[in-house]
C-alpha positions as CSV (number, residue, x, y, z in Angstrom):
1,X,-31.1,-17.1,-20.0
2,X,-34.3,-16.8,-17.7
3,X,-35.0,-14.4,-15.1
4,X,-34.7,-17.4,-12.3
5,X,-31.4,-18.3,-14.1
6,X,-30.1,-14.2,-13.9
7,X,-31.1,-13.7,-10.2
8,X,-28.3,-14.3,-7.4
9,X,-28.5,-17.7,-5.5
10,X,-28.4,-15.9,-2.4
11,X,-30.3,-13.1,-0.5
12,X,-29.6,-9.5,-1.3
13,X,-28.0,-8.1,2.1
14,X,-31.6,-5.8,2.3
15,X,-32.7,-9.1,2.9
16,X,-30.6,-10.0,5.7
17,X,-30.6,-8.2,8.9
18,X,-34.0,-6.3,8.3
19,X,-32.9,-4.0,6.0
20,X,-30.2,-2.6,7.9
21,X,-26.7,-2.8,6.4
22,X,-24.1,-3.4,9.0
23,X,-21.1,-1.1,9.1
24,X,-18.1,-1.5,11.0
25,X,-16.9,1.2,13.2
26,X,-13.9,2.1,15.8
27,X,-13.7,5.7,17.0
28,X,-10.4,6.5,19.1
29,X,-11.5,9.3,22.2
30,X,-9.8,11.6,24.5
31,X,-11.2,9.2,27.1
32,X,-14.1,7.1,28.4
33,X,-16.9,10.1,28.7
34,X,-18.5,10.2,25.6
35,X,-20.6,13.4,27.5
36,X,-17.4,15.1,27.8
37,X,-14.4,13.6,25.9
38,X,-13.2,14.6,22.7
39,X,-13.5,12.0,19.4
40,X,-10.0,12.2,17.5
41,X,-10.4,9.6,15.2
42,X,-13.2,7.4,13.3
43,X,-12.6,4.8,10.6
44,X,-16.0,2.7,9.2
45,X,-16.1,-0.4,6.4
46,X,-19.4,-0.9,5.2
47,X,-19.9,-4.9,5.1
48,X,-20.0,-6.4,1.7
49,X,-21.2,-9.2,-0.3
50,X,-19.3,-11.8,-3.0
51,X,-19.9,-13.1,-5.6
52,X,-20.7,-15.8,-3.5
53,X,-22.7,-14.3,-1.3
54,X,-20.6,-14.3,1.3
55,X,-20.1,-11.1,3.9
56,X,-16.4,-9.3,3.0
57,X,-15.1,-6.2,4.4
58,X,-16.1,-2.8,1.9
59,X,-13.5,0.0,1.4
60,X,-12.1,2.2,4.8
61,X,-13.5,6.0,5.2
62,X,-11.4,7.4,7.4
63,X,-10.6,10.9,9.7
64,X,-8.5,12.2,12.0
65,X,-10.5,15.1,14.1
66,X,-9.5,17.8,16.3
67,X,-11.1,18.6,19.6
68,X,-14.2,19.8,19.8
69,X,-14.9,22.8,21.5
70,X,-16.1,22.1,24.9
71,X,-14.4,18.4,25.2
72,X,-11.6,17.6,27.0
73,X,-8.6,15.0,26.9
74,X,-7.4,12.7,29.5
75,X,-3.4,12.5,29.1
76,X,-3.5,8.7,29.7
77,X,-5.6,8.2,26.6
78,X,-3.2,9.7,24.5
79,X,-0.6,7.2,26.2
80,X,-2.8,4.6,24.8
81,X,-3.6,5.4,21.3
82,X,-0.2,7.5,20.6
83,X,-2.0,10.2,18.7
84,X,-0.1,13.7,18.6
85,X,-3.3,16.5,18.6
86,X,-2.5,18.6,15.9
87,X,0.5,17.5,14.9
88,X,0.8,18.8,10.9
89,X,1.1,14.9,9.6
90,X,-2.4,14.2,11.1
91,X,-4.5,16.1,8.9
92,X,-6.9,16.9,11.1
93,X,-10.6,18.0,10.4
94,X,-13.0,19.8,12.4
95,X,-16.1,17.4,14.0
96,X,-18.8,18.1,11.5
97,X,-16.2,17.5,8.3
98,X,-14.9,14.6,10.0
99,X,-18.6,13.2,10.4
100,X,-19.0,14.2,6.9
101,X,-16.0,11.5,5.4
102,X,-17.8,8.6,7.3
103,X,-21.7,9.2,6.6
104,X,-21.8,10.2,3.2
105,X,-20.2,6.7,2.1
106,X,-21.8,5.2,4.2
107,X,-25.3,6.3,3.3
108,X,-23.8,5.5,-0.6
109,X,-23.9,1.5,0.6
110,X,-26.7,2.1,1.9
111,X,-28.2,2.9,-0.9
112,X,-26.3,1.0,-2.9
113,X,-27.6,-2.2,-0.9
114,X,-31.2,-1.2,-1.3
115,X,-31.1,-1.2,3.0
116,X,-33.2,1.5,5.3
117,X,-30.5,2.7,7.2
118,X,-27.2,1.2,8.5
119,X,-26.5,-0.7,12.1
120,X,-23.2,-0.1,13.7
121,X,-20.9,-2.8,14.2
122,X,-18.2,-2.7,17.2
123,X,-15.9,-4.3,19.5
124,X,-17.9,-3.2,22.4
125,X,-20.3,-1.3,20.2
126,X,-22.2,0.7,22.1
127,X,-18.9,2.9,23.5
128,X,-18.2,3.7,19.6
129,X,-22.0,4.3,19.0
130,X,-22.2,6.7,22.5
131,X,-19.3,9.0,21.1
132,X,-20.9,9.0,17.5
133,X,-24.2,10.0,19.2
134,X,-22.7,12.7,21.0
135,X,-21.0,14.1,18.1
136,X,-23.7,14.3,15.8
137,X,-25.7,16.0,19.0
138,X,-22.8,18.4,19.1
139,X,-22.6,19.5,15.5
140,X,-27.0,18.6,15.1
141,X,-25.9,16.4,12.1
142,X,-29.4,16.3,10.6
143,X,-28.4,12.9,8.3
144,X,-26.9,10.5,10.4
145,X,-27.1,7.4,8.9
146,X,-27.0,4.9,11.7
147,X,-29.2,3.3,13.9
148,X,-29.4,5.6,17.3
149,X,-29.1,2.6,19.8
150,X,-29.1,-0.9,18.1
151,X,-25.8,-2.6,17.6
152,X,-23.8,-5.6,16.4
153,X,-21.4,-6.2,18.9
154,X,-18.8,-8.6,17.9
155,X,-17.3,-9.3,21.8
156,X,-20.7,-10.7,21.7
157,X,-20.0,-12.4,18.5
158,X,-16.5,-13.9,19.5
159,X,-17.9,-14.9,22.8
160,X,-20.0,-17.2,21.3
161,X,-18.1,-18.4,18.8
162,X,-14.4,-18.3,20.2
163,X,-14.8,-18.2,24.1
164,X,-12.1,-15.1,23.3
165,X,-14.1,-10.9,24.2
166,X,-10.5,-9.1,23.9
167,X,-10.2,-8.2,20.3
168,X,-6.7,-9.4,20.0
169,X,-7.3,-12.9,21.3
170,X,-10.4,-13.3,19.3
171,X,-8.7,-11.8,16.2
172,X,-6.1,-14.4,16.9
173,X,-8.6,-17.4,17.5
174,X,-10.2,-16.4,14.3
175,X,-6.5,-17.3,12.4
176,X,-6.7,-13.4,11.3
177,X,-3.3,-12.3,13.2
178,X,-3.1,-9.4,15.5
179,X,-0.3,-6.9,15.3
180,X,0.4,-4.7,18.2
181,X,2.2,-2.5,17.1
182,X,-0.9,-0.9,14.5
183,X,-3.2,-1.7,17.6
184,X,-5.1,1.8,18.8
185,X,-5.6,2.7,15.3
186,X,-8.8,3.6,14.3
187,X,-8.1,1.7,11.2
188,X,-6.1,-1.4,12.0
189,X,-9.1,-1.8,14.9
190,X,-11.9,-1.5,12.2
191,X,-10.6,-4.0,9.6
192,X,-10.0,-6.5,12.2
193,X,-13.1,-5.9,13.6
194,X,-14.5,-6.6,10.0
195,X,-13.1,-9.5,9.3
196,X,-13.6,-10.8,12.5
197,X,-17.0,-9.7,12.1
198,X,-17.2,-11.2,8.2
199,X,-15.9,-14.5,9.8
200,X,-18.4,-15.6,12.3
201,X,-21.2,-14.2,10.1
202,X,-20.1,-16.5,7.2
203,X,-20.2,-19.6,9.1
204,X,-24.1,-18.6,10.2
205,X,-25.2,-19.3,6.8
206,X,-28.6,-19.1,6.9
207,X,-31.7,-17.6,10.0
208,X,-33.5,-20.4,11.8
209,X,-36.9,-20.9,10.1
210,X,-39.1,-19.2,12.6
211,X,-37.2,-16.0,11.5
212,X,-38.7,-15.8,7.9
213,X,-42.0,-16.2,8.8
214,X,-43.2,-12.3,8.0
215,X,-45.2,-11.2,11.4
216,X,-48.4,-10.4,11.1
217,X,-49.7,-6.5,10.5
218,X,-50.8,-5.7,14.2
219,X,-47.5,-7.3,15.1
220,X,-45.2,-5.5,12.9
221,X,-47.2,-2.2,13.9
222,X,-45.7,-2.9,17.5
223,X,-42.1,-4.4,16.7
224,X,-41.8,-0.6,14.6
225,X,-43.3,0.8,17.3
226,X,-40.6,-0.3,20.2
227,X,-37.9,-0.4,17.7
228,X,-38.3,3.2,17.2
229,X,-36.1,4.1,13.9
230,X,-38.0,2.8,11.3
């Protein structure tokens, strides 16, 4: 069999957004302050490819976290997501080890995909991102993995291609099923978010033209210049 015959019939995913491999995340918070509420629970799925080439969700790391020193907890948060802090059955972990679970699988796809770094993907992205951020600033996490402020955001995403922004409704226009009763997980939120995600990615098949044109050296200089993490 030939080299040509050996290779895949589709791009690499190193090949696909840039060399960033997108990750889906969902954090569940003390509250809406990411400057001064506590992150109790993050869950992230590295996106995959078939053997088709098609985008599938990767495996769930996952951890419950206690309060960090110096964050606080709004009562009516808790009403929301239904987590008990520190009950025994939570198994929770301090900030830093709770960091730890997510990043270093995450830096194993991206490695494993060949990408630079990885691009966080979110239902309303930039709120998971902001508490990330503040984490890793609390603990100085020297090998975070993601990008610091770029984002896929898939209310975005389902905006455009369902007319639906609440995660339930677009879940449900995708045919993927919502149940509220796992709702508020860390989890449940993160592999719908992936397949939802994985869904309206699949039916983009392939970049408009224009977008594989490499730019040129003075222009690339400047594109890695505002993009800033490269």
């Amino acid at each position: 069999m030939t080299d040509t015959q050996d290779a895949p019939a589709f791009a690499a995913m190193a090949e696909r957004f840039r060399g960033y491999l997108p990750v889906v995340v969902d954090v569940e918070t003390g509250g809406f302050d990411w400057n001064k509420h506590a992150l109790l629970e993050i869950a992230a799925i590295p996106i995959e490819l078939d053997a088709a080439g098609n985008y599938v969700p990767g495996e769930v790391a996952h951890a419950h976290i206690a309060p960090a020193p110096g964050t606080s907890i709004d009562p009516k948060s808790l009403e929301v997501t239904g987590i008990k802090i520190g009950h025994p059955l939570r198994g929770e972990v301090d900030e830093r080890s709770g960091l730890d679970a997510i990043f270093a699988p995450v830096r194993a796809a991206v490695k494993k995909h060949g990408c630079q770094r990885a691009i966080l993907v979110g239902h309303n992205a930039h709120f998971d991102l902001n508490f990330v951020n503040a984490a890793v600033a609390r603990v100085q996490h020297k090998r975070n993995p993601f990008h610091p402020f770029s984002v896929f955001d898939t209310v975005t995403m389902a905006g455009l291609a369902y007319g639906q922004t609440v995660l339930a409704r677009a879940a449900m226009a995708a045919g993927l099923g919502w149940d509220p009763s796992q709702a508020h997980s860390a989890v449940y939120d993160t592999e719908q978010t992936a397949k939802l995600f994985c869904a309206i990615a699949n039916a983009w098949k392939k970049p408009y033209p224009a977008a594989q044109v490499a730019p040129s050296a003075s222009s690339a200089g400047t594109i890695g210049a505002m993009d800033g993490a490269d």
